[in-house]
FIKOLZA-1660 file (N, C-alpha, C; in steps of 0.1 Angstrom, whole numbers, plus 5000, padded with zeros to 4 digits):
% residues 100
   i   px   py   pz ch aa at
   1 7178 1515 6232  A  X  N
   1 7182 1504 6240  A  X CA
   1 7178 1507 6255  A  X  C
   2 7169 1499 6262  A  X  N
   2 7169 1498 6269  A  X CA
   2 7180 1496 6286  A  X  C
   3 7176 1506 6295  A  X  N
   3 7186 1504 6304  A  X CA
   3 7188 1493 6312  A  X  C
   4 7198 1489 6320  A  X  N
   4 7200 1473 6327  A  X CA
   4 7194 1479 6341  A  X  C
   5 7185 1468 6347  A  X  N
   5 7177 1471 6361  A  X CA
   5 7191 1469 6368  A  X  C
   6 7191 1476 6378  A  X  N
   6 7203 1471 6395  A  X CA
   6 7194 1473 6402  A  X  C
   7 7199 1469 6414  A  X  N
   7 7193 1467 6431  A  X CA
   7 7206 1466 6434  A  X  C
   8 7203 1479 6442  A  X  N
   8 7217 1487 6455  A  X CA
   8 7214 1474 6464  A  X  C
   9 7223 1470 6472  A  X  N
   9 7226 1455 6479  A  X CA
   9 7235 1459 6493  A  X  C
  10 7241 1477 6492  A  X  N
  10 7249 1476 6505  A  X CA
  10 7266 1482 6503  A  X  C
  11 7271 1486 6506  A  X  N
  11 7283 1489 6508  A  X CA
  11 7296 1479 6510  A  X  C
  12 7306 1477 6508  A  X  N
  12 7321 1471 6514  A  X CA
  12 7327 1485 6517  A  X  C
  13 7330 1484 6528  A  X  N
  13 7343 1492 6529  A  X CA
  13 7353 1485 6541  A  X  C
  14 7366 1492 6534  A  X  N
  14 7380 1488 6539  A  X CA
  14 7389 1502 6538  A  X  C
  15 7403 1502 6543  A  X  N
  15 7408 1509 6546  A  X CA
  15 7419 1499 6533  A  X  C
  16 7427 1514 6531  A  X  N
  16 7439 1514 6516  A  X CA
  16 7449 1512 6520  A  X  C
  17 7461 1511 6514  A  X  N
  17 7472 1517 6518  A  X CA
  17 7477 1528 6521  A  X  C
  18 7470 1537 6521  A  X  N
  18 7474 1553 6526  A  X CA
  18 7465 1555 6538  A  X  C
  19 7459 1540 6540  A  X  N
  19 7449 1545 6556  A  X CA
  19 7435 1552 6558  A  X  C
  20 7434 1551 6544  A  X  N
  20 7419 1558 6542  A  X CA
  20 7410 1553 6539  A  X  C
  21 7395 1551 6550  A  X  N
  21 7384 1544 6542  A  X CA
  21 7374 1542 6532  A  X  C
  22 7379 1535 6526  A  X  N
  22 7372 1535 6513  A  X CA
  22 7360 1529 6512  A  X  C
  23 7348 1534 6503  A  X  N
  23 7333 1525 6505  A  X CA
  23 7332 1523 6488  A  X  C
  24 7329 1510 6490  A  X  N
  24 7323 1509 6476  A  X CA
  24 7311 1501 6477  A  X  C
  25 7298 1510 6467  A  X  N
  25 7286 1505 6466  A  X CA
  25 7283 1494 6457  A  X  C
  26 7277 1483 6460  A  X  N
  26 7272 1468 6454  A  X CA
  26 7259 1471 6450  A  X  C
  27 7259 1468 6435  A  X  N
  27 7246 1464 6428  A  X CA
  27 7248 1450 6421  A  X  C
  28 7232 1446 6423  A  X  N
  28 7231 1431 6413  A  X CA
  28 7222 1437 6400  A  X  C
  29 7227 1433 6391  A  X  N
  29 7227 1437 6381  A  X CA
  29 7218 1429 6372  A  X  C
  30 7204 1432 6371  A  X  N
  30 7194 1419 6361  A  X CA
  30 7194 1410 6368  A  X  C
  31 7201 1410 6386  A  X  N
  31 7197 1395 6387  A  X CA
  31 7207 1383 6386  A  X  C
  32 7217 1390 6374  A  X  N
  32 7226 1379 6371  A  X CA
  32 7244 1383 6376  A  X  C
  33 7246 1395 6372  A  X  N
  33 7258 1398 6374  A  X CA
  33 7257 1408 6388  A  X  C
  34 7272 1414 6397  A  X  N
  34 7272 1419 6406  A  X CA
  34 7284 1434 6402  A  X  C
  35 7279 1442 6403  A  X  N
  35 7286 1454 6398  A  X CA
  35 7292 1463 6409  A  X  C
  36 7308 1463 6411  A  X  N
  36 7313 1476 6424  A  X CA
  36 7315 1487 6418  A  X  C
  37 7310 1499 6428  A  X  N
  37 7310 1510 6424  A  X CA
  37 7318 1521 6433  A  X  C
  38 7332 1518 6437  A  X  N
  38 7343 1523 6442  A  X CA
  38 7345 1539 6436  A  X  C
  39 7355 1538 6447  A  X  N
  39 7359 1560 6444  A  X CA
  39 7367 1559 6430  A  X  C
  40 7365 1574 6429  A  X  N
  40 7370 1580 6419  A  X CA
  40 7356 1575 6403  A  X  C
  41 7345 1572 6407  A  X  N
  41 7333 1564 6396  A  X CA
  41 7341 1553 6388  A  X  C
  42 7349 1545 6395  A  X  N
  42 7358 1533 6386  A  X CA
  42 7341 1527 6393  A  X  C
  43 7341 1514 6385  A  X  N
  43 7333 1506 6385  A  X CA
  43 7340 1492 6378  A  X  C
  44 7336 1482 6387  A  X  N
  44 7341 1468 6386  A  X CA
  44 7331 1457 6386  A  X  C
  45 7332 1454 6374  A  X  N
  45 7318 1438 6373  A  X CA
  45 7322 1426 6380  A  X  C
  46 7317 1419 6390  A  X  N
  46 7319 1408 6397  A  X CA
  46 7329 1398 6386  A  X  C
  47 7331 1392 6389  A  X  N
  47 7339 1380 6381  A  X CA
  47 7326 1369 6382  A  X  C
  48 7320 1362 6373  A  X  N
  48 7314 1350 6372  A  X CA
  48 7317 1343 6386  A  X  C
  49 7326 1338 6389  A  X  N
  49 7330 1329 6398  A  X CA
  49 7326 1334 6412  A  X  C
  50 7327 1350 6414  A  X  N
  50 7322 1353 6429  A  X CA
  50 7310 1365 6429  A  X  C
  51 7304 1358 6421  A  X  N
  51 7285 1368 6420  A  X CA
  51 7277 1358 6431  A  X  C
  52 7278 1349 6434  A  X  N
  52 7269 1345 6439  A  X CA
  52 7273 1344 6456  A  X  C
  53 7286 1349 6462  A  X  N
  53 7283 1352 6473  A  X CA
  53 7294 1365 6479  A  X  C
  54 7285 1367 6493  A  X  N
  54 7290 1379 6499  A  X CA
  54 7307 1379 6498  A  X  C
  55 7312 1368 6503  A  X  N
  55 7327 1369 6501  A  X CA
  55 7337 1370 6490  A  X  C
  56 7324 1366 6481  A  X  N
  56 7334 1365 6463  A  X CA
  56 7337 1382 6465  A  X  C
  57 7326 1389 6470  A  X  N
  57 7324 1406 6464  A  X CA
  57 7334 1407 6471  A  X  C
  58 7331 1408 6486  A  X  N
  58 7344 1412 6492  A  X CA
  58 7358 1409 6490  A  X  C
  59 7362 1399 6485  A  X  N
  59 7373 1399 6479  A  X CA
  59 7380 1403 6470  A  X  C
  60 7365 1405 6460  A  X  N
  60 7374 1412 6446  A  X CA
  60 7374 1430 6453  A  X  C
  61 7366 1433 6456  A  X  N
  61 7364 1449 6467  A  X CA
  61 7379 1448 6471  A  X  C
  62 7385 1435 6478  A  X  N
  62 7399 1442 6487  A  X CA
  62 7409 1439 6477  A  X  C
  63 7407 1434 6465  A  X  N
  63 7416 1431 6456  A  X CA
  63 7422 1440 6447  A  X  C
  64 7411 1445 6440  A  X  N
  64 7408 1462 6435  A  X CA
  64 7411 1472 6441  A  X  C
  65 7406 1476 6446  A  X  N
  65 7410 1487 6457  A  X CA
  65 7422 1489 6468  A  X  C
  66 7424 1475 6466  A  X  N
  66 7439 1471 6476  A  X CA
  66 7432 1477 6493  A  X  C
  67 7424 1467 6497  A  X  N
  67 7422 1471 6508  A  X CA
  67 7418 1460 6517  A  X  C
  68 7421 1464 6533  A  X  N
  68 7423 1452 6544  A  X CA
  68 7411 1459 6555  A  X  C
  69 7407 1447 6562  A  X  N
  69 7399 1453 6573  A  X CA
  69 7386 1454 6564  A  X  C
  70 7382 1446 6555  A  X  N
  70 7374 1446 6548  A  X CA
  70 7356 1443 6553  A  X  C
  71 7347 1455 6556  A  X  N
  71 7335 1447 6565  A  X CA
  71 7320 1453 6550  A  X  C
  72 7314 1441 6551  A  X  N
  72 7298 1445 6544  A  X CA
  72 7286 1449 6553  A  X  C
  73 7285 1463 6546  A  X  N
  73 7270 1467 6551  A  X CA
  73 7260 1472 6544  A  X  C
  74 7249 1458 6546  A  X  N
  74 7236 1458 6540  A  X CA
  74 7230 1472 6539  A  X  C
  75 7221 1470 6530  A  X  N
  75 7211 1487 6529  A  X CA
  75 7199 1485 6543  A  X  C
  76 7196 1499 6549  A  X  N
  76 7186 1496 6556  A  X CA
  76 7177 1498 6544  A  X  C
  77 7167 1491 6541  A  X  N
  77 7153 1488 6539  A  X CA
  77 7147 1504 6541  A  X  C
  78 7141 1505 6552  A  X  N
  78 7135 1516 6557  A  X CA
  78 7139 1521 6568  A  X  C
  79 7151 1533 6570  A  X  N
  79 7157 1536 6578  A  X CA
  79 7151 1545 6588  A  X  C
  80 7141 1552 6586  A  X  N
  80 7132 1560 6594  A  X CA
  80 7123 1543 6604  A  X  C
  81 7122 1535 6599  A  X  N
  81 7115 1522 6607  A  X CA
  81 7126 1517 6618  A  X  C
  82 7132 1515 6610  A  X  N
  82 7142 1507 6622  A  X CA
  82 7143 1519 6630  A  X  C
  83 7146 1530 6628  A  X  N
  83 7150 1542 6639  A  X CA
  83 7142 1544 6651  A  X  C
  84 7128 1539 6643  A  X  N
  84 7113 1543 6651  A  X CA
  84 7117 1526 6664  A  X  C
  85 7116 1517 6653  A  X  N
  85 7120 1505 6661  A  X CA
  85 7129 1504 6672  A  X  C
  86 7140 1507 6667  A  X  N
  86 7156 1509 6675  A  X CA
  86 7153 1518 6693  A  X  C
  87 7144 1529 6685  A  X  N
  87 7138 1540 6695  A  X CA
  87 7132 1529 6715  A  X  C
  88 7121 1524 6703  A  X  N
  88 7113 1517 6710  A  X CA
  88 7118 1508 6721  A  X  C
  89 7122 1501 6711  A  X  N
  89 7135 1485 6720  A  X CA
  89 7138 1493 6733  A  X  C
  90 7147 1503 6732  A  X  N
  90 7156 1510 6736  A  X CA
  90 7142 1518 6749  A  X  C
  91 7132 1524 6747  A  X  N
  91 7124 1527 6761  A  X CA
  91 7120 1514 6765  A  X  C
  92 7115 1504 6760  A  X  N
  92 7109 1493 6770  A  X CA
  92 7116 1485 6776  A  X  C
  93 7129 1481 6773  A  X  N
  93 7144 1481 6779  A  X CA
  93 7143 1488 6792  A  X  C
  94 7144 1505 6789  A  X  N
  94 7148 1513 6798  A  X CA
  94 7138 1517 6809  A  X  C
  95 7122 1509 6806  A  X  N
  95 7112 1510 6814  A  X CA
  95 7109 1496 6821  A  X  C
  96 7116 1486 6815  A  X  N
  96 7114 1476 6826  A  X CA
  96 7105 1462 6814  A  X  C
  97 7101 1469 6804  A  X  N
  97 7092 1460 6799  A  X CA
  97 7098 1456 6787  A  X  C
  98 7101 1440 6783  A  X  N
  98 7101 1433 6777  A  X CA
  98 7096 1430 6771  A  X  C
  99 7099 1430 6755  A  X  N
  99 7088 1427 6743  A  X CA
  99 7086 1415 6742  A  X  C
 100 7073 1410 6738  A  X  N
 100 7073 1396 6730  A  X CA
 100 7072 1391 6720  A  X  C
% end
């Protein structure tokens, strides 16, 4: 049997009732479903009704996990690029020269 394709999508985290921040990783799954992958390796399939947007996830994320202060963060793409990028911005800023 063949295995099911995912695409990592990004992190939710929120903080619990004991005050500790929790991260749970978002995969889309074939495309069709959305899979959380919270502490302890519990894993939670989107519900039909909230696969198809950011807030459906994050709700069922603070639902499950019992958690408030709930924020999404996307995957960097290529984290060494933006860094190089980020770098850059940041000297021609600090040299006077504005990008176009």
């Amino acid at each position: 049997m063949a295995s099911k394709q995912e695409d990592f999508r990004g992190h939710i985290q929120g903080v619990n009732e004991i005050q500790q921040l929790v991260s749970v990783a978002v995969y889309k799954v074939e495309g069709r479903s959305v899979r959380l992958d919270g502490p302890c390796g519990y894993s939670h399939s989107v519900h039909p009704s909230n696969v198809h947007s950011l807030e459906g996830w994050q709700r069922e994320a603070a639902h499950i996990w019992k958690l408030d202060d709930v924020v999404y963060f996307p995957p960097l793409v290529n984290p060494e690029k933006e860094l190089i990028e980020r770098n850059e911005k940041a000297e021609a800023e600090k040299n006077g020269d504005l990008p176009t």
